[in-house]
N, C-alpha and C positions, 0 to 999 in steps of 0.2 A: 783810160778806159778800164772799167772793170771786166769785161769780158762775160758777162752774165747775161742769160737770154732768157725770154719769159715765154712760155709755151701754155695755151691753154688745153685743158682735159675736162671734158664730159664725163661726171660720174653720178648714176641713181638721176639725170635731168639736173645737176649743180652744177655749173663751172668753173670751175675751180684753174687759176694761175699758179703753175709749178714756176719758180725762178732756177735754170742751169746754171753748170758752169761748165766750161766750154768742152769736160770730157763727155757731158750727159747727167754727171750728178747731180741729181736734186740736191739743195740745202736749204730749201725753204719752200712754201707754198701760203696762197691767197683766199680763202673763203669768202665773198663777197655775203652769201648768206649769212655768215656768223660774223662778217665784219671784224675778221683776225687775218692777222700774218703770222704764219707759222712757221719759229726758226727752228732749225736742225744745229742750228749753234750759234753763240754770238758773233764771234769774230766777223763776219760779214756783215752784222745788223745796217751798216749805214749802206753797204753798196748795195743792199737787197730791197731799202727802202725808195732809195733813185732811182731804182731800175723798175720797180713798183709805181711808182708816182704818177705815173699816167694814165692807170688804169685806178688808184684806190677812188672811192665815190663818197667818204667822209669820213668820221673819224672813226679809226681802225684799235685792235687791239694787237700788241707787238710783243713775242716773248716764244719760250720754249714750249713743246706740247706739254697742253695741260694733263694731268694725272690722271690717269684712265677711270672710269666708271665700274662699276661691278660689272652691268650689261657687257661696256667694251673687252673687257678684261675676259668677258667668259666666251666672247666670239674669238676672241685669241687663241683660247686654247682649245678651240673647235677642230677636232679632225677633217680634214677638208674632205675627205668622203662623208661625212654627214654632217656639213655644210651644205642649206639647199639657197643660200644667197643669190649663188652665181646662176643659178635655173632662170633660163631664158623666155618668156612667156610663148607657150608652147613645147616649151622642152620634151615631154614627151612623147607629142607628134616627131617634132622634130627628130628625135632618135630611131623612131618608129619607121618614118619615111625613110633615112638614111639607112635601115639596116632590112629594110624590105619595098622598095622603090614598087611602085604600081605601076604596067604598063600602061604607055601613055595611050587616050581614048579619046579622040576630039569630041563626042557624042557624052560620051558617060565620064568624065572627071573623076580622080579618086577623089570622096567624099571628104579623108583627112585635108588634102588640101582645103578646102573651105572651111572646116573646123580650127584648122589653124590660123586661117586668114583671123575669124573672129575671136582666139586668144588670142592672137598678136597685138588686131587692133583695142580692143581691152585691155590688154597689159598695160599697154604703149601709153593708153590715157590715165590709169591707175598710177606707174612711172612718173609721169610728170607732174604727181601730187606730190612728191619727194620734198619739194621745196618748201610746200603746208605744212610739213612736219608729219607723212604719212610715209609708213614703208609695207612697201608690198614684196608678198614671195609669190613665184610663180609654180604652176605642178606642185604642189605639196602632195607627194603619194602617203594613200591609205593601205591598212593590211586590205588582203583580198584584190590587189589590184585596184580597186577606185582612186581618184585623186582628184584632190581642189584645183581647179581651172588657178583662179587668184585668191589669196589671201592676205587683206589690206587690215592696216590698224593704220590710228590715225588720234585725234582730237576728237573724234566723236565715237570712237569705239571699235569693234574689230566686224569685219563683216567676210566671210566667204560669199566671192562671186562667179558664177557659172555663166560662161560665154556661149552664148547658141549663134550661128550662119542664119541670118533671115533675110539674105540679099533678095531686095524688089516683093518681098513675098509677104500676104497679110498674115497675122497673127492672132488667133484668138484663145485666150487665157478662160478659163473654167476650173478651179483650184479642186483638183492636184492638177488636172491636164493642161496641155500647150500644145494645138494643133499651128503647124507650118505649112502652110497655103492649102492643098490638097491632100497632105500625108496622112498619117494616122495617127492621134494623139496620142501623148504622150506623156506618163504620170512625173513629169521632172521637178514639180514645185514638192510632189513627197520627199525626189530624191534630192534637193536641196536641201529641205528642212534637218532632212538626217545629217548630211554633211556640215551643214551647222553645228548640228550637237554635237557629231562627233568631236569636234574643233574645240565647242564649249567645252566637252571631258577635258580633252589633252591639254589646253592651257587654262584651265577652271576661270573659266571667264564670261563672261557674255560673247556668245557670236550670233551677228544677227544673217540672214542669206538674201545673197539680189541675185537678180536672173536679168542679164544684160545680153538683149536683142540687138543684134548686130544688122543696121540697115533695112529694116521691116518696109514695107510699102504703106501699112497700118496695123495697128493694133487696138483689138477691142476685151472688154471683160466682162461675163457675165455675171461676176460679182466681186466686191474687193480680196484680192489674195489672202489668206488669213498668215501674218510675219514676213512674207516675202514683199520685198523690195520688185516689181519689176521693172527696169529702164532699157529705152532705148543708146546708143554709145555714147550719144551726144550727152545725156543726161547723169552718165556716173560718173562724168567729174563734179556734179553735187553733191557729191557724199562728202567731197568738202567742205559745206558749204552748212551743212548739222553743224547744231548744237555740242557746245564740247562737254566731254566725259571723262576723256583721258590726259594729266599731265605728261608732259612730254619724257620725263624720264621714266612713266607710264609707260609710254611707246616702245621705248628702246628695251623696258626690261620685257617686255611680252615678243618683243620681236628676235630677241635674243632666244627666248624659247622658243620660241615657232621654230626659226631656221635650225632646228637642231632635228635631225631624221628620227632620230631616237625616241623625241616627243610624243611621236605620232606612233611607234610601234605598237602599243597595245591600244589602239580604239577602234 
């Protein structure tokens, strides 16, 4: 018996098989996506591939990590304080709530709670494009306090998306405004647009903006939005589904700028 255990790990929506050894150490791992095993060293290559064998699903590529990319190489020497990777969709509610809790009110809900419902749920479907070959950041903060909900690159190009709460509630779009059942409208497709550019300054690129209604009862327009994308949640995981724009080392190198705090300081 080799003594090696196969543990599977969720990362970015990939699953990825770490292969143990019996103190915890990894010495290798599985990408079913890239269809590699990745050694940490030879000397195990055979007992790694046994112990593998029941889960590879054809034919696989076997050897030491291949030689990092520019992009990989610059996420390396990323200061983890301005690394915004690890920002969890929502994250800045998140922090917000944990560092000033709102008494609770069965009548009146704190408002962030429901704001965050709808970036979670938006993240969470943005996330699971990971496999497309799309990587999303969550909160990307702007100076002045503002901050991008989601920002996704992909094969079709980079888009900042703004998540809105429209649970059970109609919607009707009038470009700039977005009235939410009985409120008061509100000029959000300006402040998209902006947030777009801004994004186009910081990584000189095209960014295009969507406005993703979270659960509406309906939605009506009285005329087409002029650049905005508007979807309901169901519908922005078709932004996978665009025409491609971007090669995939396209991807990683834009993404590699984004996640860097720094980027965004002066827009």
């Amino acid at each position: 018996m080799s003594g090696l255990r196969v543990v599977p790990i969720w990362r970015h929506g990939r699953e990825q098989l770490y292969v143990r050894l019996p103190d915890g150490r990894n010495i290798a791992w599985y990408d079913r996506e890239a269809a590699r095993v990745n050694l940490l060293g030879e000397d195990r290559r055979d007992d790694v591939l046994r112990v593998l064998a029941p889960f590879l699903t054809g034919p696989v590529a076997v050897g030491p990590l291949p030689v990092p990319t520019p992009a990989e190489l610059a996420r390396l020497s990323l200061p983890p304080d301005d690394d915004l990777a690890p920002n969890r969709p929502g994250e800045a509610l998140l922090i917000a709530l944990d560092r000033s809790p709102a008494v609770s009110h069965r009548l009146r809900p704190d408002p962030r709670r429901r704001e965050l419902e709808a970036e979670q749920t938006v993240g969470d479907i943005l996330d699971d494009l990971d496999g497309a070959g799309w990587r999303t950041l969550h909160s990307v903060p702007l100076p002045g306090g503002d901050r991008v909900h989601h920002l996704t690159i992909g094969p079709a190009g980079l888009f900042v998306v703004h998540a809105v709460h429209a649970r059970k509630q109609r919607v009707l779009v009038a470009d700039p405004m977005v009235a939410l059942g009985r409120r008061e409208p509100q000029p959000l497709l300006r402040r998209l647009r902006a947030d777009a550019d801004r994004a186009s300054y910081a990584l000189t690129a095209e960014v295009r903006p969507v406005l993703a209604l979270v659960g509406p009862a309906g939605l009506r327009f009285t005329t087409t939005p002029r650049e905005v994308r508007v979807l309901t949640d169901p519908e922005v995981a078709n932004l996978a589904r665009l025409g491609g724009v971007l090669k995939p080392a396209d991807v990683e190198a834009l993404h590699a700028m984004a996640r860097d705090r720094r980027t965004w300081a002066r827009v």
